[in-house]
C-alpha positions, -999 to 999 in steps of 0.1 A, spaced: 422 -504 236 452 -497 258 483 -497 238 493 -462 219 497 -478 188 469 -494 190 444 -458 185 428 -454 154 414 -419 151 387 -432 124 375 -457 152 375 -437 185 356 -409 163 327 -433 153 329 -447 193 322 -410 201 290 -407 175 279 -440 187 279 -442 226 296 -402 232 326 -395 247 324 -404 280 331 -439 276 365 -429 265 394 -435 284 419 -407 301 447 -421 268 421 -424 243 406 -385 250 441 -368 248 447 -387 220 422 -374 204 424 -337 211 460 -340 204 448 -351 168 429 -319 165 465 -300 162 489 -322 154 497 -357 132 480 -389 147 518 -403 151 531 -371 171 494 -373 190 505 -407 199 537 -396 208 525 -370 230 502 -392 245 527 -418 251 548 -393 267 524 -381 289 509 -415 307 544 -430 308 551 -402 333 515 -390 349 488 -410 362 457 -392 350 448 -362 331 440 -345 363 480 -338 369 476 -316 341 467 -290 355 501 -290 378 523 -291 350 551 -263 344 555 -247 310 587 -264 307 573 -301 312 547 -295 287 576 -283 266 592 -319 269 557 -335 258 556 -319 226 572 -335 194 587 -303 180 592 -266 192 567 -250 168 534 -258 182 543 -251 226 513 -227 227 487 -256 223 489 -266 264 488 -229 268 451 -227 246 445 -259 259 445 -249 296 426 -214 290 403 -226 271 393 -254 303 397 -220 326 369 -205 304 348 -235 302 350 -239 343 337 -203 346 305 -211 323 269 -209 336 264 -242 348 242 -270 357 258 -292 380 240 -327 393 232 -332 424 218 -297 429 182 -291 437 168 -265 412 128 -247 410 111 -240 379 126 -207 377 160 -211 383 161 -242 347 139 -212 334 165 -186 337 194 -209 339 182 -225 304 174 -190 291 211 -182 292 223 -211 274 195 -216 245 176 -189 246 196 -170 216 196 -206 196 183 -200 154 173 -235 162 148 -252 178 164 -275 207 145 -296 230 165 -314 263 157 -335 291 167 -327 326 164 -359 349 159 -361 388 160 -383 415 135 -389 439 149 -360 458 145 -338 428 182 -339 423 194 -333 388 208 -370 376 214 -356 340 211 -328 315 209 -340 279 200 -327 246 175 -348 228 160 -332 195 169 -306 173 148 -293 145 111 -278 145 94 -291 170 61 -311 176 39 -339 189 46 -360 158 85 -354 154 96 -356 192 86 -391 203 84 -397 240 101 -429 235 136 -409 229 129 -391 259 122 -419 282 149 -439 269 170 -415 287 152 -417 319 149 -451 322 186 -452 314 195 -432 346 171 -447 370 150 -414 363 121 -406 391 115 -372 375 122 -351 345 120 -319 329 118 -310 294 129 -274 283 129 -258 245 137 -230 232 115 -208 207 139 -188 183 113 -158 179 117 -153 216 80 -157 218 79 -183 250 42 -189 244 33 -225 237 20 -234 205 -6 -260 201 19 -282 189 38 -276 226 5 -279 248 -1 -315 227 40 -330 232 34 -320 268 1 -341 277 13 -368 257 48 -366 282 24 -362 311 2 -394 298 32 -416 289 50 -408 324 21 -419 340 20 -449 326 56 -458 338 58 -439 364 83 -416 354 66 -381 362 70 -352 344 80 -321 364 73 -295 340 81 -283 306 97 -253 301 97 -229 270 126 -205 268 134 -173 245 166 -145 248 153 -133 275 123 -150 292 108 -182 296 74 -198 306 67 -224 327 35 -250 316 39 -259 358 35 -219 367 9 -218 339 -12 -247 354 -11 -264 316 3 -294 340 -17 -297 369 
């Protein structure tokens, strides 16, 4: 879908629920957080505007306040760059992950910790390595209480085998901040360990995070 005219909002939303956003293109994703502030035609307007004078949405971050004055459709809404370009500021200066770093036990434990640890919802998610024990991807897989009958492995390995996964972690939070595993925990975990065997995808660790500690089944010797 190249043409301006041509986005449907209704259809690049259920593209995003269906495969995520990544898959979207530079036009499409403006498009759609255009949408979020203004009517789909003045999104496509803005849009248009934009990629018939810039090649990507990297040269955004160059513009001048004036030139993202002559994007917008009207004079009533010239702060929405402005949000636009603190809130990506804000997001840059977030605790982060990034792939292709190297990472121990302790540093998901705390790193993880910080992002979930505060959660009023159970959330389980899968780190992927290489074969270097490089992180490949972060991604959340379950949410909701958690156990061995609930969580199936399958969703987990779909994601490994998916990136070419060597290794992987898994890492949920427990809402009480209690980090010690239930029996529910200790049982997902061998069944992870017993499943990566099998197809050779091994299974680092799990980790078990709360506000302000974690535990780690690897430190704990509950995977050998």
């Amino acid at each position: 879908m190249t043409l301006i005219n041509a986005l449907d909002l209704d259809y690049l939303t259920e593209q995003i629920k269906e495969y995520g956003p990544q898959d979207l293109t530079d036009r499409e994703l403006l498009y759609c957080v255009c949408c979020s502030a203004f009517s789909k035609r003045d999104a496509a307007k803005i849009t248009g505007n934009f990629f018939s004078e810039y090649e990507d949405l990297k040269q955004m971050q160059y513009l001048t306040e004036a030139e993202f004055r002559q994007l917008l459709p009207g004079e009533n809404k010239q702060w929405f760059f402005e949000v636009l370009s603190e809130f990506s500021q804000r997001f840059e200066r977030r605790p982060c992950l990034p792939l292709g770093t190297v990472y121990s036990s302790k540093k998901i434990g705390e790193y993880m910790s910080k992002m979930y640890g505060s959660a009023k919802q159970e959330l389980l998610v899968g780190i992927y390595l290489d074969t270097k024990n490089q992180v490949m991807l972060q991604k959340n897989i379950f949410k909701g209480t958690l156990n061995s009958a609930t969580v199936h492995p399958r969703e987990i390995f779909k994601e490994a085998v998916k990136c070419s996964a060597a290794r992987f972690m898994v890492v949920h939070n427990h809402p009480s901040g209690n980090v010690t595993p239930s029996q529910n925990d200790i049982a997902l975990t061998k069944r992870l360990v017993s499943c990566g065997e099998m197809i050779g995808i091994t299974l680092l660790d799990h980790i078990i995070v709360g506000d302000t500690a974690y535990l780690s089944m690897r430190e704990e010797e509950i995977i050998a």
